[in-house]
Rosetta silent file (secondary structure, phi, psi, omega in degrees, C-alpha in Angstrom):
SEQUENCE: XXXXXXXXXXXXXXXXXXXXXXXXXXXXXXXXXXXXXXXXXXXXXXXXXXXXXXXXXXXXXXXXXXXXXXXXXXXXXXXXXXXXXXXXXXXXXXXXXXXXXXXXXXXXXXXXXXXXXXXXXXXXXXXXXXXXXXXXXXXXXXXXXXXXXXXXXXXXXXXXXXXXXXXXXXXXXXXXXXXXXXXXXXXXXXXXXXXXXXXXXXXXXXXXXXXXXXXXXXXXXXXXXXXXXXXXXXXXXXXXXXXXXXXXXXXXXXXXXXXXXXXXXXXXXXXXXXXXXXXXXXXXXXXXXXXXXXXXXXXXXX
SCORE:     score description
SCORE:     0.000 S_00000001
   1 L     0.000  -27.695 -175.369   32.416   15.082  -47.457 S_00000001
   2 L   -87.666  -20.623  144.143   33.346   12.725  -44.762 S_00000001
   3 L   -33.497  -62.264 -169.540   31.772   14.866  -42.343 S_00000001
   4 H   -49.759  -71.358 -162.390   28.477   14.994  -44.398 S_00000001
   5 H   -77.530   -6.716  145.957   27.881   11.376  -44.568 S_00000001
   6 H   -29.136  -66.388 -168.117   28.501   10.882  -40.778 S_00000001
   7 H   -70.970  -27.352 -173.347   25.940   13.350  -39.923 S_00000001
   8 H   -54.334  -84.275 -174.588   23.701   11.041  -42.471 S_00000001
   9 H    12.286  -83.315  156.082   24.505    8.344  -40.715 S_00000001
  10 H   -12.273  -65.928 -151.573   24.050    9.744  -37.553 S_00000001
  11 H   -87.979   -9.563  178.660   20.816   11.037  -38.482 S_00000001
  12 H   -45.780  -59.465  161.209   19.514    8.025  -40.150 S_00000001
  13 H   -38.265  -56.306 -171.349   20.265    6.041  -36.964 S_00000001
  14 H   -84.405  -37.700  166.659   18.308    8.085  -34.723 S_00000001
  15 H   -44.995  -53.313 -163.417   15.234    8.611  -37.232 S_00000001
  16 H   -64.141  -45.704  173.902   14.950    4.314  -37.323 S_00000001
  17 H   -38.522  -45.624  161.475   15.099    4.837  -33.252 S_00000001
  18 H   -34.700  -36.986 -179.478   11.986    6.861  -33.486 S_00000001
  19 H   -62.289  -43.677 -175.140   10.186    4.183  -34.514 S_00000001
  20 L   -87.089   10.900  147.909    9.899    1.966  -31.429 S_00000001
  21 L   -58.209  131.577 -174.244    8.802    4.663  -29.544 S_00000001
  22 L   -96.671    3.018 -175.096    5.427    3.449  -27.984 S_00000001
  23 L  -117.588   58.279  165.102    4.492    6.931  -26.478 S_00000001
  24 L   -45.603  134.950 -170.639    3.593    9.043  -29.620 S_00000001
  25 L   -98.370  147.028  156.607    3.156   12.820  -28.547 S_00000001
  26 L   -87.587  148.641  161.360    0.056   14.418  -30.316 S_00000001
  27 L   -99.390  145.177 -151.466    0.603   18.097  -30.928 S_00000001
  28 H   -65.264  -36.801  173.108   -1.650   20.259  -29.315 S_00000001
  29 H   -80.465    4.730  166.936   -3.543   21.924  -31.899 S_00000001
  30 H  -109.925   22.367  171.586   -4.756   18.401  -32.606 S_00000001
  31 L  -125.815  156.534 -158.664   -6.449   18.003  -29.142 S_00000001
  32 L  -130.486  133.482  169.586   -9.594   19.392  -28.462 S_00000001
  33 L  -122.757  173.975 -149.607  -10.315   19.931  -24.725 S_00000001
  34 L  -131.400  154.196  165.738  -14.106   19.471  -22.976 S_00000001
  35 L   -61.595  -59.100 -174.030  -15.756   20.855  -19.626 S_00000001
  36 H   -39.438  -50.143  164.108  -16.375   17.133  -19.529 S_00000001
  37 H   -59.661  -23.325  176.283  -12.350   15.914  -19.555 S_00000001
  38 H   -72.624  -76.949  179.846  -11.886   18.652  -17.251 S_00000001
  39 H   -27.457  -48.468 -133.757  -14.387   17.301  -14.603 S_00000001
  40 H   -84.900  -81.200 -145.386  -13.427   13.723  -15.547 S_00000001
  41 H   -58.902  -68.163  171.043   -9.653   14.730  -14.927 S_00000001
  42 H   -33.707  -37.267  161.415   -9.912   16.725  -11.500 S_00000001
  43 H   -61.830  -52.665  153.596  -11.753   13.585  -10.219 S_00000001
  44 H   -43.413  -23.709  155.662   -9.625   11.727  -11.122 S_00000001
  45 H   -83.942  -52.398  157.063   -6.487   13.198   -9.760 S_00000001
  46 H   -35.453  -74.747 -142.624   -8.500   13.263   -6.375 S_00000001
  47 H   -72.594  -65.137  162.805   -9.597    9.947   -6.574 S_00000001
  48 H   -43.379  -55.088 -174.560   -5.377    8.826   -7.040 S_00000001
  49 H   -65.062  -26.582  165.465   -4.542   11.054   -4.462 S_00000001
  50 H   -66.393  -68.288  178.261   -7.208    9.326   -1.991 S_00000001
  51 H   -54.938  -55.633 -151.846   -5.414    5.696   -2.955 S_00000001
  52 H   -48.117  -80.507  178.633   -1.801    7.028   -2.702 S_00000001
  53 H   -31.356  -27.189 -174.805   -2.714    8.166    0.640 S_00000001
  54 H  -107.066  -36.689  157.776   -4.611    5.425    1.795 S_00000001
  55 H   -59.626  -47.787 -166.097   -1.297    2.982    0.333 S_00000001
  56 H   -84.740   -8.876  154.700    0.691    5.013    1.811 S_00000001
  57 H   -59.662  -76.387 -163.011   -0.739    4.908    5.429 S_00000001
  58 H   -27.091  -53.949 -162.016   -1.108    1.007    4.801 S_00000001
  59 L   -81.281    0.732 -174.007    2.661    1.069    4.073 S_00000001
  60 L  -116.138  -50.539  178.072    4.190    3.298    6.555 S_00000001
  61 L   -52.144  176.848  165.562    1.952    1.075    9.731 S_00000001
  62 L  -125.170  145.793  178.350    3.296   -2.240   10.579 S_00000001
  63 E  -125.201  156.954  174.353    0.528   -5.248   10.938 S_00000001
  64 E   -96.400  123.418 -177.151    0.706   -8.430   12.716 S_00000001
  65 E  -106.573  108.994 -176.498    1.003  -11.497   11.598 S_00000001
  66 E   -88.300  166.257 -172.471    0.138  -14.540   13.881 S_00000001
  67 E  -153.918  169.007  172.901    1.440  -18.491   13.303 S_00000001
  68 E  -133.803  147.360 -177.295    1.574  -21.614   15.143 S_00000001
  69 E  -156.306  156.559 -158.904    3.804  -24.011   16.113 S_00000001
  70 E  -135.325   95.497  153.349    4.435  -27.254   18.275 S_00000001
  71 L   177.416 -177.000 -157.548    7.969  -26.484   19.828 S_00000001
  72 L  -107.135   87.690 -172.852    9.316  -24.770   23.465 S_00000001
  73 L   -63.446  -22.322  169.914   10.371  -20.913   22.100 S_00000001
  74 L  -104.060   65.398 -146.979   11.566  -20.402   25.474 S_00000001
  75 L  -110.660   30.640  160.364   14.426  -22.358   26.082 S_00000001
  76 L   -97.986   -6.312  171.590   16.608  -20.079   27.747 S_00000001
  77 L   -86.472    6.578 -174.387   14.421  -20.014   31.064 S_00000001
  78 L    80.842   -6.154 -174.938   15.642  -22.985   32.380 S_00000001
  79 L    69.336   54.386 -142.932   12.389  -24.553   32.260 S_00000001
  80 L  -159.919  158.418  164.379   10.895  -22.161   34.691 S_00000001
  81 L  -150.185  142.335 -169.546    7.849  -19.675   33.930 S_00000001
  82 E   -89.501  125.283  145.027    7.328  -16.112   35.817 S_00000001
  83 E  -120.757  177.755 -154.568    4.276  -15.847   37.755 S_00000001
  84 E  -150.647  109.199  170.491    2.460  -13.076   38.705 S_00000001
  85 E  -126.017  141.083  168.163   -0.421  -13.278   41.421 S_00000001
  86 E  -154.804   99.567 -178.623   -2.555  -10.805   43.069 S_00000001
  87 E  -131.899  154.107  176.715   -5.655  -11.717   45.002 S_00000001
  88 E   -86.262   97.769 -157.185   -8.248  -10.530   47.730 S_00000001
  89 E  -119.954   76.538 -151.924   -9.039  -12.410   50.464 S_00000001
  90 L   -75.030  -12.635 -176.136  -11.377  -10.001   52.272 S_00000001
  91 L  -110.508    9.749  162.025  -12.624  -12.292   55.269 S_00000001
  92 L  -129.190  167.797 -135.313   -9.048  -13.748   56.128 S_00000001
  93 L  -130.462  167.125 -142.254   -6.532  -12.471   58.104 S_00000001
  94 L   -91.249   -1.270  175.059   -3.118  -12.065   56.439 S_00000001
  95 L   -91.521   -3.783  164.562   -0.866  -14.624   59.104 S_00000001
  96 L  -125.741   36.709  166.786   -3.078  -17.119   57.877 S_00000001
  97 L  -112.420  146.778  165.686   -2.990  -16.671   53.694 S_00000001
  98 E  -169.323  170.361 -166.610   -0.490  -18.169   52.801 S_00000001
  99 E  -137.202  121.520 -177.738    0.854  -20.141   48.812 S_00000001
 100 L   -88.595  155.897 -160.079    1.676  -23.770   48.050 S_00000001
 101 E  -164.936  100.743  162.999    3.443  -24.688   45.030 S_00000001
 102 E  -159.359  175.856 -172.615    3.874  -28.054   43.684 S_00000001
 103 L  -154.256 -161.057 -159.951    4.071  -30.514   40.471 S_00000001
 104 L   -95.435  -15.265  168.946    4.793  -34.051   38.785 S_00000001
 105 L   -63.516  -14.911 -161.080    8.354  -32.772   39.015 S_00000001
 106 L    84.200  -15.746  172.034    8.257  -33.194   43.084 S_00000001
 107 L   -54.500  121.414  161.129    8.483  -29.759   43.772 S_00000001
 108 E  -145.697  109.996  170.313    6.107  -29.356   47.117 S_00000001
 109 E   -96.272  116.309 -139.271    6.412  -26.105   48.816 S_00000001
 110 L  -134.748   96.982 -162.601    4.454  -25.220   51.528 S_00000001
 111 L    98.596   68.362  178.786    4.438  -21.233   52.768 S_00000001
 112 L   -96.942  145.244 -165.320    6.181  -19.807   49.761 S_00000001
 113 L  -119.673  -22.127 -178.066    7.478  -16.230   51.136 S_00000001
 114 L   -75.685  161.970 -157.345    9.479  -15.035   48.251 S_00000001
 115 L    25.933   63.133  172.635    9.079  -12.275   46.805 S_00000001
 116 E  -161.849  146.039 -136.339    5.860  -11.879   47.901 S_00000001
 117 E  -159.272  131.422 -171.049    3.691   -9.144   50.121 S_00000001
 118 E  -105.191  163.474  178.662    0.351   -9.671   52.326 S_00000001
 119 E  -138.147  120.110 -170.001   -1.384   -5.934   52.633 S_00000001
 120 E   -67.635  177.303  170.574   -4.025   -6.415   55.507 S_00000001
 121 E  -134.458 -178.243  175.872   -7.828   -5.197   54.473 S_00000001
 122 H    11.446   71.243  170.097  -11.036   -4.148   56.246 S_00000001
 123 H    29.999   56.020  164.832   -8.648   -3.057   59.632 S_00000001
 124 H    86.289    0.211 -174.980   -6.971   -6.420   59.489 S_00000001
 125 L   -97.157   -0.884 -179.436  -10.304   -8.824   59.183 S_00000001
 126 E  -148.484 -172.977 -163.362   -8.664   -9.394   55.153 S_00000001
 127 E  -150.428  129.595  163.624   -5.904   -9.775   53.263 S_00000001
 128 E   -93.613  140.367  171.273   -4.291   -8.731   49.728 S_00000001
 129 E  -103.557  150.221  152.588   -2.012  -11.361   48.522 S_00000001
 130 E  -143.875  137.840 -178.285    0.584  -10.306   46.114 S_00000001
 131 E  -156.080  161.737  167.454    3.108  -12.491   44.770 S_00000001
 132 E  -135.509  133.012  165.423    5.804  -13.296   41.808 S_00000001
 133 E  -153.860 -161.615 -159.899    7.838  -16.726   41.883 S_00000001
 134 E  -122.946  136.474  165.869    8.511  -19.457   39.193 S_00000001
 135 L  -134.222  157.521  171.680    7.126  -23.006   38.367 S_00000001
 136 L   -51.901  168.190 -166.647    8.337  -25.797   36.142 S_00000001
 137 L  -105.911   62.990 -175.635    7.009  -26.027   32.603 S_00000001
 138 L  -156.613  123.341  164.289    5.890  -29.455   33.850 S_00000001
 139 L   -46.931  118.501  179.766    1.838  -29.870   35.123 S_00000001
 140 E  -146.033 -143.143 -155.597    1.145  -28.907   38.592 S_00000001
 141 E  -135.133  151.419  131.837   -0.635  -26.673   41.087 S_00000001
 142 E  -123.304  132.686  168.217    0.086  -23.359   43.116 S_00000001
 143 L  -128.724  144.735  161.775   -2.970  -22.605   45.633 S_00000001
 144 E  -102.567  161.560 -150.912   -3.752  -20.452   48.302 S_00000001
 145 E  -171.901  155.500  170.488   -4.453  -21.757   51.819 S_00000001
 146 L  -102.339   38.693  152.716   -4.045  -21.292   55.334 S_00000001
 147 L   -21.316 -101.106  135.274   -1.772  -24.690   54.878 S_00000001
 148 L    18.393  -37.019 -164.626    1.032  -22.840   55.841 S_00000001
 149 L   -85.966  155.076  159.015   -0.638  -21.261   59.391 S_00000001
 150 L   -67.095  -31.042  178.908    0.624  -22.403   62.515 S_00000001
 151 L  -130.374  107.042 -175.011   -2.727  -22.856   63.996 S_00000001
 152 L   -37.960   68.157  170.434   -5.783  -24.249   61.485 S_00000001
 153 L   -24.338  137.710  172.099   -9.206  -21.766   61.452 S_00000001
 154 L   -78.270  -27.387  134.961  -12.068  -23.674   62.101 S_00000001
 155 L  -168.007  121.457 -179.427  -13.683  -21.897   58.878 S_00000001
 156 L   -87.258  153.729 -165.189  -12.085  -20.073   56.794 S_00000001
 157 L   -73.019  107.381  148.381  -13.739  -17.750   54.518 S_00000001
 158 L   -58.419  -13.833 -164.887  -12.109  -18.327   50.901 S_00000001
 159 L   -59.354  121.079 -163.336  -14.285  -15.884   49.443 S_00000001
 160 E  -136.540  159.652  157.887  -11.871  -13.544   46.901 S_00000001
 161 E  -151.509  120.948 -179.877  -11.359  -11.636   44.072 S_00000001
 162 E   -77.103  130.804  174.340   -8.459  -11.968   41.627 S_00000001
 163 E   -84.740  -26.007  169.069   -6.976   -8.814   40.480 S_00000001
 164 E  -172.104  148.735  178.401   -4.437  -10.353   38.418 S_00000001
 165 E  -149.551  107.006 -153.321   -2.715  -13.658   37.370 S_00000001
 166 L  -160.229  124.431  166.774   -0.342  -13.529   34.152 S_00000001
 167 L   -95.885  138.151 -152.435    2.701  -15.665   33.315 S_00000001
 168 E    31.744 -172.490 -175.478    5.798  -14.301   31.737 S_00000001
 169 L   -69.113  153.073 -161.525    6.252  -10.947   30.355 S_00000001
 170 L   -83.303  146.024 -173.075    3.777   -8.542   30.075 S_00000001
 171 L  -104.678   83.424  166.901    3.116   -7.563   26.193 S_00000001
 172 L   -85.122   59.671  164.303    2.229   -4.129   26.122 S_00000001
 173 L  -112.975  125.483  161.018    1.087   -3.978   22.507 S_00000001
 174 L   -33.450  -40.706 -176.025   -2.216   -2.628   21.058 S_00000001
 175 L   -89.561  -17.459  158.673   -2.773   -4.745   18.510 S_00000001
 176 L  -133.518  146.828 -144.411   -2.834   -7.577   19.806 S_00000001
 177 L  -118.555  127.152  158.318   -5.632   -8.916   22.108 S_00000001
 178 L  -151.530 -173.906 -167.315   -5.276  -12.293   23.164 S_00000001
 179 L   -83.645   41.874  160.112   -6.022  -14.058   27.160 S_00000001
 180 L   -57.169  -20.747  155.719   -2.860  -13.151   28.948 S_00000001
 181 L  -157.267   88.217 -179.560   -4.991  -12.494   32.203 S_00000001
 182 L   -66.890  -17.000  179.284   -7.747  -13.953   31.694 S_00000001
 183 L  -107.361   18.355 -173.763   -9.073  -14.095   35.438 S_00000001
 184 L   -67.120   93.455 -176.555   -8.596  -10.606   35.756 S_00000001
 185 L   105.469   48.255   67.437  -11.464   -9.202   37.818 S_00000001
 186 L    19.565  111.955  169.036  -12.641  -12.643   39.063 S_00000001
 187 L  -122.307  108.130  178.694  -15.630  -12.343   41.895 S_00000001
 188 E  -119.308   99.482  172.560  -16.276  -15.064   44.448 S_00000001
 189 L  -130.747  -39.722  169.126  -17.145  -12.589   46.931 S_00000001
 190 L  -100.142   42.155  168.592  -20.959  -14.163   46.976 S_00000001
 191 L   -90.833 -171.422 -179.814  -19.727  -17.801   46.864 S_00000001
 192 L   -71.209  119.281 -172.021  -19.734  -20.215   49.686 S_00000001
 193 L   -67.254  -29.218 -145.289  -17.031  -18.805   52.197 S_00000001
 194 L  -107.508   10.467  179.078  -16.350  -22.771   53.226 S_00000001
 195 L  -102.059  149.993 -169.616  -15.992  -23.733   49.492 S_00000001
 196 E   -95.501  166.686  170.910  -12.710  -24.689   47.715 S_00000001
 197 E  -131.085  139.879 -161.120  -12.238  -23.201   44.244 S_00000001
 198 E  -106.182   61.529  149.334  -10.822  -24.998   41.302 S_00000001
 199 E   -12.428  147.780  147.035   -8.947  -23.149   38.512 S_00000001
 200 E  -148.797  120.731 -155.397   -7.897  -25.555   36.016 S_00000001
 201 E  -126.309  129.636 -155.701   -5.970  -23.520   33.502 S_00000001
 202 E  -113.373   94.232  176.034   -4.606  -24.663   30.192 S_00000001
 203 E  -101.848  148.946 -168.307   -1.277  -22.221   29.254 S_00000001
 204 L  -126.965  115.593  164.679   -0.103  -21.755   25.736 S_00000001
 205 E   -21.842  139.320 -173.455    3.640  -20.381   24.906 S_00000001
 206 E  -158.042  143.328 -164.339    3.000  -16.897   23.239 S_00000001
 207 E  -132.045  106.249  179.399    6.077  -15.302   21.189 S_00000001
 208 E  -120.049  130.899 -174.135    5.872  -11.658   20.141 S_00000001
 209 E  -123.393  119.094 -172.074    8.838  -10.534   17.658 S_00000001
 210 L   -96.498  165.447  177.885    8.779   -6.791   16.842 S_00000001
 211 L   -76.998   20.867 -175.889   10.620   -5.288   13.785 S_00000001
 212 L   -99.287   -1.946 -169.754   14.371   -5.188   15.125 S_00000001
 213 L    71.470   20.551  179.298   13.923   -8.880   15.672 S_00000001
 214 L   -90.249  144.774 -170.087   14.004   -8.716   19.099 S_00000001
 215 E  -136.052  105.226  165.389   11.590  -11.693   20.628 S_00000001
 216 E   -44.352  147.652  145.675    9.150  -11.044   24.024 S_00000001
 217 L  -125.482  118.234 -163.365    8.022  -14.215   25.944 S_00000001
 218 E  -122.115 -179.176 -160.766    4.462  -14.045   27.507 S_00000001
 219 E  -158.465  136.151  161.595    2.141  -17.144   28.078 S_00000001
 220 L   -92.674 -138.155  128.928   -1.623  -17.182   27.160 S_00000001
 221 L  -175.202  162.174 -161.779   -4.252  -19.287   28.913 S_00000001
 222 E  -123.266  135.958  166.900   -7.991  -20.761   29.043 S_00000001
 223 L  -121.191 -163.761  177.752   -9.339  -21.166   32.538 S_00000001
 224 L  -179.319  130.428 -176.288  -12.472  -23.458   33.538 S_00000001
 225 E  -124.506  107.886 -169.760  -13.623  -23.024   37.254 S_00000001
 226 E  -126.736  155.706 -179.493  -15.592  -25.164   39.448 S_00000001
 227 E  -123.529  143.973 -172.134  -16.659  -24.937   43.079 S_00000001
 228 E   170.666  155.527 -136.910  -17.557  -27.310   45.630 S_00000001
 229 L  -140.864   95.327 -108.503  -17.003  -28.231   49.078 S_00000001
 230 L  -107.662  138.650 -176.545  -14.874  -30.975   49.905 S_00000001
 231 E  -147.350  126.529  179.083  -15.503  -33.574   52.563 S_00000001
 232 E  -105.175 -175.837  175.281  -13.048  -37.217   53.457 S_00000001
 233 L   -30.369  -36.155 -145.660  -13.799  -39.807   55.898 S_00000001
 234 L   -97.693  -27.390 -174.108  -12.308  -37.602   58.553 S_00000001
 235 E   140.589  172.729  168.482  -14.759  -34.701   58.112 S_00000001
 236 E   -42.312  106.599  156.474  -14.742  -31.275   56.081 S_00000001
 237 L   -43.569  138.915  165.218  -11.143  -30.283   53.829 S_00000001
 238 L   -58.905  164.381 -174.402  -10.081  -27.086   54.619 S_00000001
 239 L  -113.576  113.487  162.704  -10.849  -24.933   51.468 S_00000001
 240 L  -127.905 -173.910 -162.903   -8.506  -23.436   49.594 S_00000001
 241 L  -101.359  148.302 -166.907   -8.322  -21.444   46.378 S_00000001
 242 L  -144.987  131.270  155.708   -6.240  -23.993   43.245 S_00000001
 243 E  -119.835  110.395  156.755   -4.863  -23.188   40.065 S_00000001
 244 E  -106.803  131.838 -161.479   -3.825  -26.262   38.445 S_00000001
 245 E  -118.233  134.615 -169.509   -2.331  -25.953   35.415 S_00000001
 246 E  -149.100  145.930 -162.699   -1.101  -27.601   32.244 S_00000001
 247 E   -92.614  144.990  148.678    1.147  -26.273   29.286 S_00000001
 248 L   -69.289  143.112  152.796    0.138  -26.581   25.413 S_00000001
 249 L   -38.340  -44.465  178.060    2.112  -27.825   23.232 S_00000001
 250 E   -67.634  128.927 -174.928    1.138  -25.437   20.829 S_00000001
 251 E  -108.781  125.152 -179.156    3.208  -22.224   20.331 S_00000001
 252 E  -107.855  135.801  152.729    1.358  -18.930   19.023 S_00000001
 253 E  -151.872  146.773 -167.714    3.417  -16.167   17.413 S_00000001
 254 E  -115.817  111.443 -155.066    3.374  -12.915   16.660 S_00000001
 255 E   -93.582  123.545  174.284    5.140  -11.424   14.132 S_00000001
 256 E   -91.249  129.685 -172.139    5.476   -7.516   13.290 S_00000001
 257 E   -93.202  131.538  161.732    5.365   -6.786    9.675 S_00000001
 258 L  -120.052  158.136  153.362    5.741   -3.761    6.948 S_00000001
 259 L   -91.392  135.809 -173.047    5.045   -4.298    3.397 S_00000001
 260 L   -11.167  176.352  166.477    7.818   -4.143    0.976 S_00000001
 261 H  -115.310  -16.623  133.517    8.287   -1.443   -1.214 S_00000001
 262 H    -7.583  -64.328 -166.108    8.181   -3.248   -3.854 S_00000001
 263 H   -79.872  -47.629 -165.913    4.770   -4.071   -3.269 S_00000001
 264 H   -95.859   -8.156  173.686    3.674   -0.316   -2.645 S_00000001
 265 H   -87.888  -34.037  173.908    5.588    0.978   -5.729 S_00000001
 266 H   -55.995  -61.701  170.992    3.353   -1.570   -7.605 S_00000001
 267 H   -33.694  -44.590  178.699    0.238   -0.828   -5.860 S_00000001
 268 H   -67.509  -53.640 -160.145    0.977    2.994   -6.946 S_00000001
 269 H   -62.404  -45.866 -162.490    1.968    2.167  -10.389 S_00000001
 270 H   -72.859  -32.725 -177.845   -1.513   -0.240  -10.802 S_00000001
 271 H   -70.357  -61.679  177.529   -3.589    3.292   -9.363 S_00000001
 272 H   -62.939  -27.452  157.620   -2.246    5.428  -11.293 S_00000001
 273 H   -72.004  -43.028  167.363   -2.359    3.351  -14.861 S_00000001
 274 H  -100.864    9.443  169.675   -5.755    2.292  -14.047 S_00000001
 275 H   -68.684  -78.042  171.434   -7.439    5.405  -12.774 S_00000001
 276 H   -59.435   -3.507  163.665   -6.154    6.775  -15.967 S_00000001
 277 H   -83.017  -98.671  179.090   -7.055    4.160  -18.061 S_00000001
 278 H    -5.581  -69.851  171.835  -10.439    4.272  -16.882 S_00000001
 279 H   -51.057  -39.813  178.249  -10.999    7.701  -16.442 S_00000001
 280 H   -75.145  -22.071  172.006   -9.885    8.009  -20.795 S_00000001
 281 H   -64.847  -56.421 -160.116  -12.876    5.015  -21.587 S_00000001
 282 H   -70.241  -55.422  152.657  -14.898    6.975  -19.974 S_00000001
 283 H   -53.684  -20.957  169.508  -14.291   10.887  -21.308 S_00000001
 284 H   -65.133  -44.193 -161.295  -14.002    8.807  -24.303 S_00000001
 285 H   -68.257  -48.826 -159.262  -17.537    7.112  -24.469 S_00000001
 286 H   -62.682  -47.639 -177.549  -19.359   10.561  -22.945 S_00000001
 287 H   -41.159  -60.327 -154.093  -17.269   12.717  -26.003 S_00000001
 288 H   -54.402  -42.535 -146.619  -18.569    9.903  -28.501 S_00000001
 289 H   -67.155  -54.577  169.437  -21.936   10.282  -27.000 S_00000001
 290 H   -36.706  -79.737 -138.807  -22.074   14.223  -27.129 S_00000001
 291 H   -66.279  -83.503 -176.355  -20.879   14.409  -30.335 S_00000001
 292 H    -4.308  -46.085 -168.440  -23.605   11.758  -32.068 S_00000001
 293 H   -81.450  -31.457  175.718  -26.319   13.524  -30.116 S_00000001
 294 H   -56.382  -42.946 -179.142  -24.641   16.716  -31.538 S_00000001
 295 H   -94.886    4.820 -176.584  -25.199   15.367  -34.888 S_00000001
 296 H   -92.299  -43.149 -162.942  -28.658   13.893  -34.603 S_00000001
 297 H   -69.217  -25.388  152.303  -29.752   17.586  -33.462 S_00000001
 298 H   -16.679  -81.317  164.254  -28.227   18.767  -36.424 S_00000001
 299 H   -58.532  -41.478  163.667  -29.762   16.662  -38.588 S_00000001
 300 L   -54.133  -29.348 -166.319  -33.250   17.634  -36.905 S_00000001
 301 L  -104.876  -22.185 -179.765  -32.951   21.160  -37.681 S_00000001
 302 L   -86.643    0.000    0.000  -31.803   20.612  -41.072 S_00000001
């Protein structure tokens, strides 16, 4: 007897649980199925399976996020920035190229030799410059010049073309396109040979952080270039080639990003609830429609 009213219990208990179920099953011989819910429904399963796929690319890439900032990201250099030069000096001869390097710091160098390699041209009538050294994070100059030669040309041909000029490490990522060598491909080859050349180049601190956290430092820059042919008291300046330069303030960075999963379990959950939500308004409305028109024809014939 004590048994009995257990199992009441028991079953009493689980009947009142029935009730807050919100997902009432229909039994099957009380659904009616249509060509029309069939179409509706294969589209519909496509149509989710297009968004999944399309979330789930989104969510598997990583995108880039850029920011700004006013502070020095690279403060483990010493104060120092890597440069990188490589220009074509096709009408001067390579003992008289030669690269000056100085700033508001006092640094004035005259000849700078390190690290750096002349490659003669046209059978020794030109010169490739290539060079890498360092300047203070403080506005200054580096130029090329026949400064530097032991004996002055009476005039030399500046005419050039820069192949490359890029400060701090190189950023080999797709995705992001910004002016890391910006004079790249430069042609004064139909300028004045007896004309100086002005660079005046504004660089801004560039940050790249990938998704291990690990953080690149590269440098962007703006140029503005003027030409013009320089003359004191004494008679015509020798001509040289100038990049004078000044740092921003500003720091751009670039952050790599995935989105959460969170975020892409919603996005799925929001496709899939409102595809099907949709898709039943809709097989609902056309069924309603049929059947009315079913029952007007009816009514016609009777």
């Amino acid at each position: 007897m004590k048994c009995i009213k257990m199992f009441h219990l028991f079953y009493g208990c689980c009947f009142s649980s029935f009730r807050f179920d919100i997902y009432r099953k229909v039994p099957k011989d009380l659904t009616q199925p249509t060509y029309t819910g069939a179409i509706i429904s294969v589209c519909c399963c496509l149509f989710i399976l297009f968004l999944f796929l399309s979330e789930l690319t989104g969510f598997i890439a990583t995108e880039i996020v850029n920011e700004l900032y006013v502070d020095d990201p690279d403060k483990d250099s010493g104060g120092k920035i890597e440069v990188n030069l490589n220009i074509s000096l096709p009408n001067l001869h390579c003992e008289l190229v030669g690269l000056d390097i100085q700033d508001e710091m006092g640094r004035h160098e005259v000849g700078h030799i390190d690290n750096s390699m002349k490659i003669p041209l046209n059978n020794g009538d030109g010169c490739r410059f290539e060079g890498h050294f360092s300047i203070n994070k403080v506005p200054g100059n580096f130029h090329v010049s026949t400064h530097s030669a032991t004996a002055q040309p009476q005039n030399p041909d500046m005419t050039h073309i820069i192949h490359k000029l890029s400060f701090g490490d190189k950023l080999q990522v797709h995705n992001v396109h910004g002016a890391f060598n910006a004079l790249e491909g430069a042609d004064k080859l139909s300028s004045n040979p007896l004309a100086s050349h002005d660079y005046i180049l504004k660089i801004v601190p560039t940050v790249y952080e990938d998704m291990s956290g690990k953080q690149r430092y590269s440098y962007q820059y703006t140029v503005a270039n003027k030409e013009y042919v320089a003359y004191s008291h004494t008679g015509r300046i020798i001509p040289a080639i100038w990049f004078r330069y000044d740092l921003s303030p500003i720091t751009v960075k670039y952050t790599e990003r995935r989105q959460p999963l969170y975020r892409f379990i919603t996005s799925i959950c929001a496709i899939i609830g409102g595809t099907f939500t949709v898709a039943g308004i809709l097989d609902s409305c056309i069924f309603t429609a049929s059947e009315a028109w079913k029952k007007i024809q009816l009514g016609k014939m009777q």
